[in-house]
C-alpha positions in Angstrom: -5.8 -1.5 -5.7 -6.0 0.5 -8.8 -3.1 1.0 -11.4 -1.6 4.0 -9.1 -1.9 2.4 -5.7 1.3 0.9 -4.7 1.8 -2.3 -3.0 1.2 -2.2 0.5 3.5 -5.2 2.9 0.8 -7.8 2.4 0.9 -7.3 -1.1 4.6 -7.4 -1.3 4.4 -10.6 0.8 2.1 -12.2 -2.1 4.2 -11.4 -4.8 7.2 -13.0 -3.0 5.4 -16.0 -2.2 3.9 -16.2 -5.8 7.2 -15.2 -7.3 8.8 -18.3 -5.6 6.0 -20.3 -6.7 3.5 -19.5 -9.1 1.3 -22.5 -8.6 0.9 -22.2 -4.5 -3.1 -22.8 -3.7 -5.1 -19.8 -2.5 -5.2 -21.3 0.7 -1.3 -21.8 0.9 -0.9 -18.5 -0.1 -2.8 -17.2 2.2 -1.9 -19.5 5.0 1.6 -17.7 4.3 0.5 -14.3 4.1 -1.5 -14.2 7.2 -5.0 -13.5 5.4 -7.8 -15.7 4.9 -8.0 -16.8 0.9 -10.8 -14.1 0.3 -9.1 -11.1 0.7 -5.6 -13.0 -0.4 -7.7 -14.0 -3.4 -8.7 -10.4 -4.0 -5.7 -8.6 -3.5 -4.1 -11.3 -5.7 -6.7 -9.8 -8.4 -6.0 -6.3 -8.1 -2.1 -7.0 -8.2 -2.6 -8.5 -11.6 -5.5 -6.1 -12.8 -2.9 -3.1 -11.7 -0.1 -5.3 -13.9 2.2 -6.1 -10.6 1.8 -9.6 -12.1 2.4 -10.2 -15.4 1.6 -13.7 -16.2 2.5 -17.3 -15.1 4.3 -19.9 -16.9 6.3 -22.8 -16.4 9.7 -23.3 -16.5 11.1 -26.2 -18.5 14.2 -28.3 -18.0 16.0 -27.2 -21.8 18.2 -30.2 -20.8 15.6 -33.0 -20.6 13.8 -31.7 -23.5 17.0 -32.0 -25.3 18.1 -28.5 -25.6 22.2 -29.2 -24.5 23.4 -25.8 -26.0 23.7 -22.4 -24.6 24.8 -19.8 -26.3 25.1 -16.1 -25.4 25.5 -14.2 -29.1 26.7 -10.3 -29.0 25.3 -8.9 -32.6 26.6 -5.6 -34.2 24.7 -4.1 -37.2 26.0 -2.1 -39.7 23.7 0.5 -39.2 21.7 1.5 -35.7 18.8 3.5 -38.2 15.4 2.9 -36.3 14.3 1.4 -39.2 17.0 -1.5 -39.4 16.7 -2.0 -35.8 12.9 -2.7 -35.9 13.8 -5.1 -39.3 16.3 -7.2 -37.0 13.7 -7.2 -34.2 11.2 -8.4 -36.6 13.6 -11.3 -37.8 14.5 -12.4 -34.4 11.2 -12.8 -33.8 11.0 -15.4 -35.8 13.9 -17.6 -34.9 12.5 -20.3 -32.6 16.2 -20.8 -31.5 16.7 -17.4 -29.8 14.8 -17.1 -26.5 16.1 -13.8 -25.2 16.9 -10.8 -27.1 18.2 -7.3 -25.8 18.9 -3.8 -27.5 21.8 -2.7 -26.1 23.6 0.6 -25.7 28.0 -0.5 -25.8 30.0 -3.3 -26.9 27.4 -4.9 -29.0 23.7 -3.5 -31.0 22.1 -7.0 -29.4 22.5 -9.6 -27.0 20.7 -12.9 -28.2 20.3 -15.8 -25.6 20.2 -19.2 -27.8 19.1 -22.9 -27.1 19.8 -25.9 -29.6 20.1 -29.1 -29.2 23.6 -29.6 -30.8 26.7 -27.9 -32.1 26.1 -28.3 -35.2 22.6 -27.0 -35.2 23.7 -24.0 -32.9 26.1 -23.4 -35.8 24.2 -23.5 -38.9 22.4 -21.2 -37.4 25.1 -18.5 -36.3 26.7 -19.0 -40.0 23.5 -18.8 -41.8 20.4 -17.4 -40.8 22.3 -14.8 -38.4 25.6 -14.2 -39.6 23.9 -13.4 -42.9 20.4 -11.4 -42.3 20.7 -8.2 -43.6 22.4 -5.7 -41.4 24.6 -7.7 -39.7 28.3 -6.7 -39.3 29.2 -8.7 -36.4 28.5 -11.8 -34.5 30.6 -13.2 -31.3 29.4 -16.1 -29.3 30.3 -17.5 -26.0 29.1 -20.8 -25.2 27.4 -21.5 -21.6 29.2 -23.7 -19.9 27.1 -23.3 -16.6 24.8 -20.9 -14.4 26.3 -19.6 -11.6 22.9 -18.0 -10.8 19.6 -18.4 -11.9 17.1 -15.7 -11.0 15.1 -14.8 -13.4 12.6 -13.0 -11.3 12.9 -9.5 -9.5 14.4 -8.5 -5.9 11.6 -8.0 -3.4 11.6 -5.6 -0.5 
């Protein structure tokens, strides 16, 4: 597969498998599939060569590592120049305690997703460092009290 083939079913059934679980053995995989693990090994190359796959990482328990705040933070800025944009993209980069950040076209400039491990730390850090970085007219926060869903991945045919 080359970066303008599409996926063909087998290959759709490997990225379902793998999106469910990213650690699944070759021979799982292709146990699952209905290949033997060569060809599910190479087809498994190709989708990530062609960029069908990303990457694979774990994902952590925030709340066992201590990370008991969730906080969903919709940012306004004073001005939307592509200039002050790319400054505020630049800062949020550098905030260990936002994880998720979106431009937005609507109600808000920016949608920040936040972890902490307390209130008060979740706090300091919406009345300093955000409230007052340059730009910023606007700040409202809802606190996540729980997911209803959790699915970060993408809808498969």
């Amino acid at each position: 597969m080359d970066k303008n083939d599409q996926p063909d079913t087998i290959d759709w059934k490997i990225l379902k498998e793998l999106q469910k679980e990213g650690r699944i053995s070759n021979v799982e995989l292709s146990k699952r599939v209905g290949l033997s693990p060569p060809p599910t090994l190479r087809r498994v190359q190709a989708l990530e060569q062609a960029g069908y796959i990303a990457g694979y990482r774990a994902r952590l328990s925030r709340e066992k590592l201590g990370y008991t705040v969730e906080v969903i933070a919709l940012v306004g800025l004073k001005s939307q120049a592509q200039g002050e944009i790319a400054d505020f993209e630049r800062r949020v980069a550098g905030w260990p305690i936002v994880r998720e950040c979106y431009a937005l076209q609507g109600v808000a400039d920016f949608m920040l997703k936040c972890v902490a491990r307390d209130l008060p730390s979740l706090q300091s850090f919406v009345m300093g460092a955000l409230m007052k970085a340059p730009n910023v007219e606007s700040v409202k926060t809802s606190i996540v009290l729980h997911r209803a869903k959790d699915e970060p991945d993408v809808p498969l045919p």
